[in-house]
ChimeraX commands (.cxc) that place a marker at each C-alpha (Angstrom):
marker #1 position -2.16,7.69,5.61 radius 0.5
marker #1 position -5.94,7.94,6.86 radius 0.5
marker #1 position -9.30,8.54,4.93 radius 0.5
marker #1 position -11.41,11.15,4.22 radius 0.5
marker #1 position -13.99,10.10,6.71 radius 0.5
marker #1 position -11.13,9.81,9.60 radius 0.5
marker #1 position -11.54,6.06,9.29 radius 0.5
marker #1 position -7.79,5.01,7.50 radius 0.5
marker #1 position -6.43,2.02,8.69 radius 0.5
marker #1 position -2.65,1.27,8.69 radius 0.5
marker #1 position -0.69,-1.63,9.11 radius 0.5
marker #1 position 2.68,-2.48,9.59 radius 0.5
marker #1 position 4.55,-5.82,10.22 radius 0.5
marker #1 position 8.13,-8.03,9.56 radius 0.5
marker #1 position 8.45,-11.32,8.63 radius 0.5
marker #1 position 9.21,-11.97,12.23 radius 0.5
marker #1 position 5.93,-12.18,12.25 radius 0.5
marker #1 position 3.46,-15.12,11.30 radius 0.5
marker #1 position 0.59,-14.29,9.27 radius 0.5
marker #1 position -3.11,-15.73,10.56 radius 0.5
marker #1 position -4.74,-16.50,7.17 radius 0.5
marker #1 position -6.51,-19.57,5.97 radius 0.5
marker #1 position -3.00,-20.22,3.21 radius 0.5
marker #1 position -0.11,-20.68,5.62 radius 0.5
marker #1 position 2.15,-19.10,2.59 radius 0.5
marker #1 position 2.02,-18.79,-1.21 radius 0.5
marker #1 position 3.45,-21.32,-3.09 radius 0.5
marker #1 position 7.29,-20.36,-4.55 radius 0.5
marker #1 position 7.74,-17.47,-1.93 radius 0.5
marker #1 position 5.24,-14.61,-1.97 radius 0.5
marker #1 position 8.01,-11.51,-2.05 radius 0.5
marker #1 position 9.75,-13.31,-5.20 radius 0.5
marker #1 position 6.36,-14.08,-6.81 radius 0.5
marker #1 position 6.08,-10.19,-6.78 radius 0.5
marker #1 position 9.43,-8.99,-7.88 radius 0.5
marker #1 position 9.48,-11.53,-10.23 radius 0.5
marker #1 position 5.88,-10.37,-11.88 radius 0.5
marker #1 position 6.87,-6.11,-11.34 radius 0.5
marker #1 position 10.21,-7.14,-13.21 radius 0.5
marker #1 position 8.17,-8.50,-16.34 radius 0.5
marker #1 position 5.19,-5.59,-16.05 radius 0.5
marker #1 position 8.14,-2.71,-16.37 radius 0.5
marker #1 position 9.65,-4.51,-19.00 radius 0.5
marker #1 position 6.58,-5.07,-21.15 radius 0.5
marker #1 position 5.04,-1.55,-20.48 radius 0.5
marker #1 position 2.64,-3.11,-18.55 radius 0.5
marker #1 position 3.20,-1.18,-15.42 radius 0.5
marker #1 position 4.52,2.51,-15.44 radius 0.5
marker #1 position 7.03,3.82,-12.44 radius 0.5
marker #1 position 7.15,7.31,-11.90 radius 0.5
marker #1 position 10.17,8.90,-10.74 radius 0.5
marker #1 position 9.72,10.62,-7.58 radius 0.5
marker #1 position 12.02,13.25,-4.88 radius 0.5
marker #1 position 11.83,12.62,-1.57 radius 0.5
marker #1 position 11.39,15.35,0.99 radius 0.5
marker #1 position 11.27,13.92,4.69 radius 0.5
marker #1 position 9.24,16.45,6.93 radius 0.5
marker #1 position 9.50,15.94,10.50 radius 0.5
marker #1 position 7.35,17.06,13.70 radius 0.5
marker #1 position 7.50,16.53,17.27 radius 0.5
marker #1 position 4.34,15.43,19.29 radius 0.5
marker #1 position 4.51,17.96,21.90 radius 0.5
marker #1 position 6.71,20.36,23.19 radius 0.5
marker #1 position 9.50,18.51,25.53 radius 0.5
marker #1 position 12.42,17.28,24.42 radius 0.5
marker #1 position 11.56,13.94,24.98 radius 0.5
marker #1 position 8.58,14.60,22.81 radius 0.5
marker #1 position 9.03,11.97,19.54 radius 0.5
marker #1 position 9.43,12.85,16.09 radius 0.5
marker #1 position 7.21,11.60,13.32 radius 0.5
marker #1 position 8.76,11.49,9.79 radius 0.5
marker #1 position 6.31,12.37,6.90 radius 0.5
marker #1 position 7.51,11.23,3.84 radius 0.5
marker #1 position 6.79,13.43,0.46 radius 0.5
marker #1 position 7.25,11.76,-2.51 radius 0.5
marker #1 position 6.51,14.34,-5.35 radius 0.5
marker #1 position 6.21,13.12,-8.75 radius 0.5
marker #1 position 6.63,16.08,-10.61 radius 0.5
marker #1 position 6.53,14.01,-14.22 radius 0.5
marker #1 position 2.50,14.23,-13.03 radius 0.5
marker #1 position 2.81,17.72,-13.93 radius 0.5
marker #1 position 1.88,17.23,-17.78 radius 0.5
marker #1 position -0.54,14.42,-17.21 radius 0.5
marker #1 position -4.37,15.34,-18.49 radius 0.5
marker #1 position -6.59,16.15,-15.58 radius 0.5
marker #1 position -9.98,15.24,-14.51 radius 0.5
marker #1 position -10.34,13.97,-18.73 radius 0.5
marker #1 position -13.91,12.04,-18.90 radius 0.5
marker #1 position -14.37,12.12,-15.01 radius 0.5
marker #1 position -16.38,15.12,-14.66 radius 0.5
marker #1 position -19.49,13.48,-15.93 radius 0.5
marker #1 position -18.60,9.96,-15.16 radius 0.5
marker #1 position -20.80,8.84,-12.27 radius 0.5
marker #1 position -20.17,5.98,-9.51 radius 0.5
marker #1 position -21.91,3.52,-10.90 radius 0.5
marker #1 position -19.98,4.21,-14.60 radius 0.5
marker #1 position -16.57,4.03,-13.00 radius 0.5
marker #1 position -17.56,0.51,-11.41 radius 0.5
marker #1 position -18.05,-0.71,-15.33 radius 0.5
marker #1 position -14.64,0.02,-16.02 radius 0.5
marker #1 position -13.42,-2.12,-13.12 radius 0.5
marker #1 position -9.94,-3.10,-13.26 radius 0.5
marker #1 position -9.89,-5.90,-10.63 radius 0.5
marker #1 position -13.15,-7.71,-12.45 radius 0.5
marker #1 position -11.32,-9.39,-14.04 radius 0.5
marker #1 position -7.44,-8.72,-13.06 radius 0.5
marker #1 position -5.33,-7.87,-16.01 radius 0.5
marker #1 position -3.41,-11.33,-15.78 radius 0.5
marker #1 position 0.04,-9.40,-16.39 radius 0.5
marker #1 position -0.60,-7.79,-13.35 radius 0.5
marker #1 position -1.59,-10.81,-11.42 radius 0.5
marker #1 position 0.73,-11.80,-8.61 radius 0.5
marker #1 position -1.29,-15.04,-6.34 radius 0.5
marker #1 position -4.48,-15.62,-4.89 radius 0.5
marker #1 position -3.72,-15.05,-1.26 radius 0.5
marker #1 position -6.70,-16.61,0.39 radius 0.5
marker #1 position -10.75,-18.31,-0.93 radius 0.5
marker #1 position -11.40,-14.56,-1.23 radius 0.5
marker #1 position -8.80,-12.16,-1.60 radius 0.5
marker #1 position -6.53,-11.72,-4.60 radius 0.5
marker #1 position -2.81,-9.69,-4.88 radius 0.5
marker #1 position -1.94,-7.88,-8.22 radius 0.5
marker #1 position 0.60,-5.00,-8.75 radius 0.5
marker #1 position -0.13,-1.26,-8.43 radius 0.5
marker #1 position -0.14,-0.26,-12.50 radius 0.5
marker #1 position 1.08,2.91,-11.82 radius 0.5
marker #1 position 3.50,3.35,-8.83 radius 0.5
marker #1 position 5.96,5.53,-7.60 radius 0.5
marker #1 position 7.52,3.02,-5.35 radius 0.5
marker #1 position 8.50,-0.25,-6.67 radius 0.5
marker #1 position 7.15,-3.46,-5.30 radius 0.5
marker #1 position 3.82,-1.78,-4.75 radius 0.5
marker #1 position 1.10,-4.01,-4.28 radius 0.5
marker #1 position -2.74,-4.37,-4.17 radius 0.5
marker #1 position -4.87,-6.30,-2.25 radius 0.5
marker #1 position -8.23,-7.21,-3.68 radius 0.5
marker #1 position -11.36,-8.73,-3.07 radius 0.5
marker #1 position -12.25,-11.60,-5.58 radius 0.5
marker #1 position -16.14,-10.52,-5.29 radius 0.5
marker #1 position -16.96,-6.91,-5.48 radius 0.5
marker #1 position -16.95,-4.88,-2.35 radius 0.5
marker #1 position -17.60,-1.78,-1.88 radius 0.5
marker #1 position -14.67,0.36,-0.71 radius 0.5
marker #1 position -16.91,2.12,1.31 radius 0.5
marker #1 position -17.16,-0.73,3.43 radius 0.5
marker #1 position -15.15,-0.84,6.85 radius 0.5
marker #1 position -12.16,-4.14,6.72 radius 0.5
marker #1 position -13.37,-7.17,7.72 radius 0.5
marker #1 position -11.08,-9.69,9.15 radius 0.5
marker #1 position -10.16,-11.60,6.27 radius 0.5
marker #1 position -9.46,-8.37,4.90 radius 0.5
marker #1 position -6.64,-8.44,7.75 radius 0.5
marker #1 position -6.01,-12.09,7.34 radius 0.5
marker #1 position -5.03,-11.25,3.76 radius 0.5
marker #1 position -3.36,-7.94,3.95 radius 0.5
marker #1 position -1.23,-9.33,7.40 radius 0.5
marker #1 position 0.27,-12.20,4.80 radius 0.5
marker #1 position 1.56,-9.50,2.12 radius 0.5
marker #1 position 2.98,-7.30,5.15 radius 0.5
marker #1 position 4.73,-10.21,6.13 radius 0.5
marker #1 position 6.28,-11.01,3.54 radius 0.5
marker #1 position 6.99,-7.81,2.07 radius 0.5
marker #1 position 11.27,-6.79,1.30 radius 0.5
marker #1 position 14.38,-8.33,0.89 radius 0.5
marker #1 position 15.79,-6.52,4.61 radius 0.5
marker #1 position 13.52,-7.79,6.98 radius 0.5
marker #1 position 11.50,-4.87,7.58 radius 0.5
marker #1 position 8.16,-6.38,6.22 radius 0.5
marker #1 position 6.07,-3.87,4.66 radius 0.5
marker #1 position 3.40,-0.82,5.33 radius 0.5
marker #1 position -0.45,-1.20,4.24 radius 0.5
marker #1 position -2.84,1.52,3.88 radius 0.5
marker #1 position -6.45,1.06,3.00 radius 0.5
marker #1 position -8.19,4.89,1.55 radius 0.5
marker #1 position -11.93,4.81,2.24 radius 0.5
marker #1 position -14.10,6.67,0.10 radius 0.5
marker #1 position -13.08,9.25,-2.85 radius 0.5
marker #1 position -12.05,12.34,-0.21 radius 0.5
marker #1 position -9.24,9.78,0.71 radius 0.5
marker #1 position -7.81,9.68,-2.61 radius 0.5
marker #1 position -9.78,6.42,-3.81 radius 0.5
marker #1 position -10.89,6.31,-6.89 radius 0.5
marker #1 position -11.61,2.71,-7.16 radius 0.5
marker #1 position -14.79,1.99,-5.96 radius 0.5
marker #1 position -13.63,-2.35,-6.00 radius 0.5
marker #1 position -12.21,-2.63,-2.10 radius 0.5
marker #1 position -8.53,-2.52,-2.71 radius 0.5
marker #1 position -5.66,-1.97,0.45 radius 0.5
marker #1 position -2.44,-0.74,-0.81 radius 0.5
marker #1 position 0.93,-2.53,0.36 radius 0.5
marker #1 position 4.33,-1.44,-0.27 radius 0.5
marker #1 position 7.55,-2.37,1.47 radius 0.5
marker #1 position 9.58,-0.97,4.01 radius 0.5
marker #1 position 11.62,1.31,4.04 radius 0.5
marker #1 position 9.55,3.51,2.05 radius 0.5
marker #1 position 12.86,6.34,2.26 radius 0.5
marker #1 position 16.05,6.51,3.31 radius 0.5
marker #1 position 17.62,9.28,5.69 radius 0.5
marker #1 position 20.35,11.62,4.90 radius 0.5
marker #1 position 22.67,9.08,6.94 radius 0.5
marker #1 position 21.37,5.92,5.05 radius 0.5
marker #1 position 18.93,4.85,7.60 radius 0.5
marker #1 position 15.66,2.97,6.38 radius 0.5
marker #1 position 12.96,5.08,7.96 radius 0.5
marker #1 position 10.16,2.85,9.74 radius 0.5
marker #1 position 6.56,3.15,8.53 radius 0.5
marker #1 position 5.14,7.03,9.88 radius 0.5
marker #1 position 3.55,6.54,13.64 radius 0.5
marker #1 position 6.09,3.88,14.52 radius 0.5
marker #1 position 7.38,6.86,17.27 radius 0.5
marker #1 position 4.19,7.20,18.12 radius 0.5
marker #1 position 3.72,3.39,18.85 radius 0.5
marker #1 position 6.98,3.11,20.66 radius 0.5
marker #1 position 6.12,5.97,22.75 radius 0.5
marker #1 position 2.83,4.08,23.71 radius 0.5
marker #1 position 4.32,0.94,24.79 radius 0.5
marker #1 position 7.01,2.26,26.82 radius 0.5
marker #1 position 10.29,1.48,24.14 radius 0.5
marker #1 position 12.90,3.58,24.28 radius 0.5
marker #1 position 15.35,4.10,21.83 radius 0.5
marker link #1:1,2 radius 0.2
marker link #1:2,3 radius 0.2
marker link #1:3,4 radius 0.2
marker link #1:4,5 radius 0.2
marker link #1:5,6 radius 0.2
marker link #1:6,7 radius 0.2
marker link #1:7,8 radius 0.2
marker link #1:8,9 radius 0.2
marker link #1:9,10 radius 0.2
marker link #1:10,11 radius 0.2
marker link #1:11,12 radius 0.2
marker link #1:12,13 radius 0.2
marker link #1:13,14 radius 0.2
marker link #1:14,15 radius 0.2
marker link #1:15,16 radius 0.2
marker link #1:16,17 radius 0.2
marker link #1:17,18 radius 0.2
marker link #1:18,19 radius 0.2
marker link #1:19,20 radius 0.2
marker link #1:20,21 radius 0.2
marker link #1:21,22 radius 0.2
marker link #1:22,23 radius 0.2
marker link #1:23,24 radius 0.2
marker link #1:24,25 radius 0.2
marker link #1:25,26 radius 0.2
marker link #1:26,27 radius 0.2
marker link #1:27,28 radius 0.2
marker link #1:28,29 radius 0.2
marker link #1:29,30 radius 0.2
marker link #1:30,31 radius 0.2
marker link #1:31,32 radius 0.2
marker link #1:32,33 radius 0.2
marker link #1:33,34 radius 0.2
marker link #1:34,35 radius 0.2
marker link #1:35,36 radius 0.2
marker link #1:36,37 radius 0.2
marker link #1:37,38 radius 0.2
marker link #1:38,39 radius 0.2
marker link #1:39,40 radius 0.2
marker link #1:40,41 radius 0.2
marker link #1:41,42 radius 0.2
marker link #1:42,43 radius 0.2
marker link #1:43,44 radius 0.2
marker link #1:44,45 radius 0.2
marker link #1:45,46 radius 0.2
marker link #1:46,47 radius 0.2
marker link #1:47,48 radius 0.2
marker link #1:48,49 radius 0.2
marker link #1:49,50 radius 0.2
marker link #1:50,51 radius 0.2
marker link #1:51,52 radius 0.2
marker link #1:52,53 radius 0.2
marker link #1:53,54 radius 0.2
marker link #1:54,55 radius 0.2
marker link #1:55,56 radius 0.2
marker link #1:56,57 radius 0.2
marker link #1:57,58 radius 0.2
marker link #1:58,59 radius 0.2
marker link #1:59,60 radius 0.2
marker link #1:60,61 radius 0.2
marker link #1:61,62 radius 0.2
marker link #1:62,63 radius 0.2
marker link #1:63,64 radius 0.2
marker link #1:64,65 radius 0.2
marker link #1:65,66 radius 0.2
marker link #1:66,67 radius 0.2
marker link #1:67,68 radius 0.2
marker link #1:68,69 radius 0.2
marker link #1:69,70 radius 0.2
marker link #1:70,71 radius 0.2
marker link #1:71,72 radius 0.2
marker link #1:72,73 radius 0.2
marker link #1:73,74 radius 0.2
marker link #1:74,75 radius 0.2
marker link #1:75,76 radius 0.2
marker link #1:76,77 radius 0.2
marker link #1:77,78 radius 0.2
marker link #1:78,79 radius 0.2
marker link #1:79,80 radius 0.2
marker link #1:80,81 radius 0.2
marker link #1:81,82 radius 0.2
marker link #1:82,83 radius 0.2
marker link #1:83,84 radius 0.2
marker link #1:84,85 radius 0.2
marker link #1:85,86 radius 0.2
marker link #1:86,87 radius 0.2
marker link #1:87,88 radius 0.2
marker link #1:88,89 radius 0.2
marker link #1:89,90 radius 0.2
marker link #1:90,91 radius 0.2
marker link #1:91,92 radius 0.2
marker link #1:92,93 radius 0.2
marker link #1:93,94 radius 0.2
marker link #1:94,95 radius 0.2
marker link #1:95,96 radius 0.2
marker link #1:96,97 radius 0.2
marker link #1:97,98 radius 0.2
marker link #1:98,99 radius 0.2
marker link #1:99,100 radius 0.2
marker link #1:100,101 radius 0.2
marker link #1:101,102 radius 0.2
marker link #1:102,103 radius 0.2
marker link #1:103,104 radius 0.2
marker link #1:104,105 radius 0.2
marker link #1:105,106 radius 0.2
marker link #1:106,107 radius 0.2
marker link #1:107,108 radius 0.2
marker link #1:108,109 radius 0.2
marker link #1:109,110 radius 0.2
marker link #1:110,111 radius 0.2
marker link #1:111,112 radius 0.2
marker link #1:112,113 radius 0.2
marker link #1:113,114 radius 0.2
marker link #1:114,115 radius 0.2
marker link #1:115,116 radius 0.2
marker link #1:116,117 radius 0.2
marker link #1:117,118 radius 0.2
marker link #1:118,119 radius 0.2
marker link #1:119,120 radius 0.2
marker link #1:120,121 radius 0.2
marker link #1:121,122 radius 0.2
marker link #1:122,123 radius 0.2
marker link #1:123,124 radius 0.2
marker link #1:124,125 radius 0.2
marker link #1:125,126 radius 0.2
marker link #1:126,127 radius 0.2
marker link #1:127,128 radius 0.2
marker link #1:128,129 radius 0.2
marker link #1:129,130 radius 0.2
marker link #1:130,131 radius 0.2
marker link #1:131,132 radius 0.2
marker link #1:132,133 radius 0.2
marker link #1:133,134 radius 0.2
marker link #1:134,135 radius 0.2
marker link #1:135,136 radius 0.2
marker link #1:136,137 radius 0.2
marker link #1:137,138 radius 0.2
marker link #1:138,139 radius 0.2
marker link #1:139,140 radius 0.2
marker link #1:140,141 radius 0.2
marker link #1:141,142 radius 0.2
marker link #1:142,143 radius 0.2
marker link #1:143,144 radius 0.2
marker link #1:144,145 radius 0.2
marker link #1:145,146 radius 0.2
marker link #1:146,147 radius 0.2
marker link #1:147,148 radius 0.2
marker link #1:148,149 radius 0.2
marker link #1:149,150 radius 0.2
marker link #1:150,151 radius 0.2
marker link #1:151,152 radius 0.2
marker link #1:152,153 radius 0.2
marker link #1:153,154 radius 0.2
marker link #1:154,155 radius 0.2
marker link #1:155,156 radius 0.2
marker link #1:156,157 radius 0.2
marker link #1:157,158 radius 0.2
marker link #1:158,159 radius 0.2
marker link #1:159,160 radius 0.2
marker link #1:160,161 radius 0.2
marker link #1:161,162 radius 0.2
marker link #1:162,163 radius 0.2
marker link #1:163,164 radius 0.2
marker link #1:164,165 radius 0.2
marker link #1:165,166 radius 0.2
marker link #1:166,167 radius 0.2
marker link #1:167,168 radius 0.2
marker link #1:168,169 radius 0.2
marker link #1:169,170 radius 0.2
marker link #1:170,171 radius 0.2
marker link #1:171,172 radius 0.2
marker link #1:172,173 radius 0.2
marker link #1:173,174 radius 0.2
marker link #1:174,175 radius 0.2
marker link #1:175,176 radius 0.2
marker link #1:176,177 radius 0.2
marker link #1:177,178 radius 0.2
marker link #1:178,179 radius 0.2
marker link #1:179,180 radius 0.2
marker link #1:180,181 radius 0.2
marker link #1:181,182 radius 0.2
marker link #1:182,183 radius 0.2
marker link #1:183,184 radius 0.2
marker link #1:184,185 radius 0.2
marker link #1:185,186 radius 0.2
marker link #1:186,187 radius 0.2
marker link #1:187,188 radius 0.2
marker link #1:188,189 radius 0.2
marker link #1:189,190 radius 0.2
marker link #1:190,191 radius 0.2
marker link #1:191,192 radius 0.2
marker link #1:192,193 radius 0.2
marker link #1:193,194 radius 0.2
marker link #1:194,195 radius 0.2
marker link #1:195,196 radius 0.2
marker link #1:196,197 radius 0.2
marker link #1:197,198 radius 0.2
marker link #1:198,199 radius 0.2
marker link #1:199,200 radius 0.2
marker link #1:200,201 radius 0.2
marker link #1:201,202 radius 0.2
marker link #1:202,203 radius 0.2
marker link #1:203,204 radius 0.2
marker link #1:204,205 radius 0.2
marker link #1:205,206 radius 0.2
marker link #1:206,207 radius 0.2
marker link #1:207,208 radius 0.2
marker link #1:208,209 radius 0.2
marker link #1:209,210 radius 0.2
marker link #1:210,211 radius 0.2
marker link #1:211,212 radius 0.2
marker link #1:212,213 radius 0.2
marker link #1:213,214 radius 0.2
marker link #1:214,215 radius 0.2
marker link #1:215,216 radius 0.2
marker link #1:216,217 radius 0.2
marker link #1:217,218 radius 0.2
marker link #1:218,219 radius 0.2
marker link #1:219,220 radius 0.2
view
């Protein structure tokens, strides 16, 4: 995942792993808080999940054998196919779009907890993964903007607390409309890990995890 300007931000992390954020944890359990509310949205229509096939792409980084292998992931939703294109956008300008702001207020069937004095969590209305989150700023930000820490503080709690297999979850934050954004509200993304499964069954980790591995020295 990255953004158009070559600024993406990614982050990955297990409930192994303590959040910093000014809420030590949501109350009832944060992960059952959001299966509980994506449950109710698909029910009621609320939410829409797309089917998707999975293609898993791989590449080495380099040309030894010892090189590692990053997995892309392709989910292809090919339902999207048939769905009207580019309908009222072609004249609608920035400042249009932010009138028809989603997150100002949140559509309360979407609403999962407020995470911290500033950030909020709803669900992603239409997914192609289930359990996919967004994290939002209560006040309007742009999403031009670069993340702040309590940006972090907020996102790190979701990732932490993200599946029912340990694995935590993977954030992604698009910046600006080349990176697929087309909320201009500051939103990060969240969904949980593993996004696929291998031919052989095996959850496959969030995309540079081969990359950071290689970095600190771990060996398979």
């Amino acid at each position: 995942f990255a953004s158009g300007r070559g600024k993406g931000s990614v982050v990955r992390g297990g409930p192994s792993i303590k959040p910093m954020s000014v809420r030590a944890a949501v109350e009832g359990g944060l992960w059952e808080q959001i299966k509980n509310r994506y449950d109710a949205a698909q029910a009621s229509g609320t939410s829409s999940f797309t089917d998707t096939d999975t293609e898993v792409l791989t590449e080495p980084l380099g040309s030894s054998t010892s090189s590692p292998i990053v997995p892309y992931i392709v989910k292809i939703a090919r339902r999207l196919r048939d769905k009207p294109k580019n309908v009222g956008k072609g004249s609608a300008s920035r400042e249009e779009r932010m009138k028809i702001n989603p997150f100002l207020p949140p559509d309360p069937n979407l609403y999962v907890a407020q995470l911290t004095g500033t950030h909020s969590l709803v669900l992603n209305k239409f997914n192609i993964t289930p359990h996919h989150v967004i994290i939002i700023t209560d006040a309007f930000e742009d999403q031009e903007i670069p993340l702040s820490l309590k940006d972090f503080q907020a996102t790190w709690m979701v990732v932490c607390e993200m599946g029912d297999d340990g694995l935590g979850g993977m954030a992604f934050f698009n910046r600006g409309p080349l990176s697929g954004a087309s909320q201009p509200h500051k939103h990060i993304q969240c969904v949980p890990l593993p996004i696929a499964s291998s031919a052989d069954g095996k959850g496959l980790e969030a995309p540079f995890a081969p990359i950071i591995r290689e970095a600190l020295g771990i060996l398979e």
